[in-house]
N, C-alpha and C positions, 0 to 999 in steps of 0.2 A: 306550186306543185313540184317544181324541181328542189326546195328547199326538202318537201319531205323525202322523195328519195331521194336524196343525196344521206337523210338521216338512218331512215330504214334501212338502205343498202348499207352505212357506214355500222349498222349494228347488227347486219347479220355477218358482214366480216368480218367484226371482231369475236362474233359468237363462232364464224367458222377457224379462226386462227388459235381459239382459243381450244376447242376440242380437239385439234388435232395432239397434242401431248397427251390429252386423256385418251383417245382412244387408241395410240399407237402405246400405253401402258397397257390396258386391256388387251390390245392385239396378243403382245409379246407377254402376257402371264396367262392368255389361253395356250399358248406353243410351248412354253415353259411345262404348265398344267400337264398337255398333251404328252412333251417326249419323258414327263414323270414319271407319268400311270402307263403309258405302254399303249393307249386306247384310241381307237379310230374318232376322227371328229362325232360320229354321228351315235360311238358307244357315249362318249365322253357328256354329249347334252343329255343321253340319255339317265344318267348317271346322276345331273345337277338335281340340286333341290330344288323345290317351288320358289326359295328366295334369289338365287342363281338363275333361277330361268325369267324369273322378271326384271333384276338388272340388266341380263344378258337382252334380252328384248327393249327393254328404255332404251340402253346404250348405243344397239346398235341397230335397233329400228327405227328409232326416230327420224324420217323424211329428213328432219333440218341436219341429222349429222351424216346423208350416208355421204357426202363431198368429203368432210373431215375425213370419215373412217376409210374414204376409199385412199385419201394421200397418205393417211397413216399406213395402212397396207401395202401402197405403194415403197416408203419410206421403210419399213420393215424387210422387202424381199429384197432392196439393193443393200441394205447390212447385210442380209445372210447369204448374197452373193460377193462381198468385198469380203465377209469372214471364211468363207469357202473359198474362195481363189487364196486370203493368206497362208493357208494351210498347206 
């Protein structure tokens, strides 16, 4: 029993170490996206395509990534508070 979780556990870490890159890309080219267009988060989903709106839902709905996505967005707002204090 402890052999399997030790396995399980060791592959959903690596599944969770592994999203975080992807989903802190995703973060940072929806914010990108966002100060392009000019557009409030809630005009901007409005806006995606049915192809956009189901990656945007895989990606960041997925139960196994919301850990990833939430370090990711952690990781994103201390950039844009260490590039705002450089300024």
């Amino acid at each position: 029993m402890s052999s399997e979780l030790l396995f399980f556990g060791g592959i959903a870490l690596f599944y969770f170490l592994v999203m975080i890159p992807i989903q802190y890309l995703y973060l940072q080219g929806l914010n990108e996206k966002k100060k392009r267009t000019g557009l409030s988060q809630q005009e901007l989903y409005k806006q995606m395509s049915f192809g956009e709106e189901q990656l945007h839902f895989h990606v960041q709905g997925n139960p196994f990534n919301i850990p990833s996505a939430f370090v990711a967005y952690m990781i994103l707002k201390v950039k844009g508070r260490k590039k705002a204090s450089q300024c």
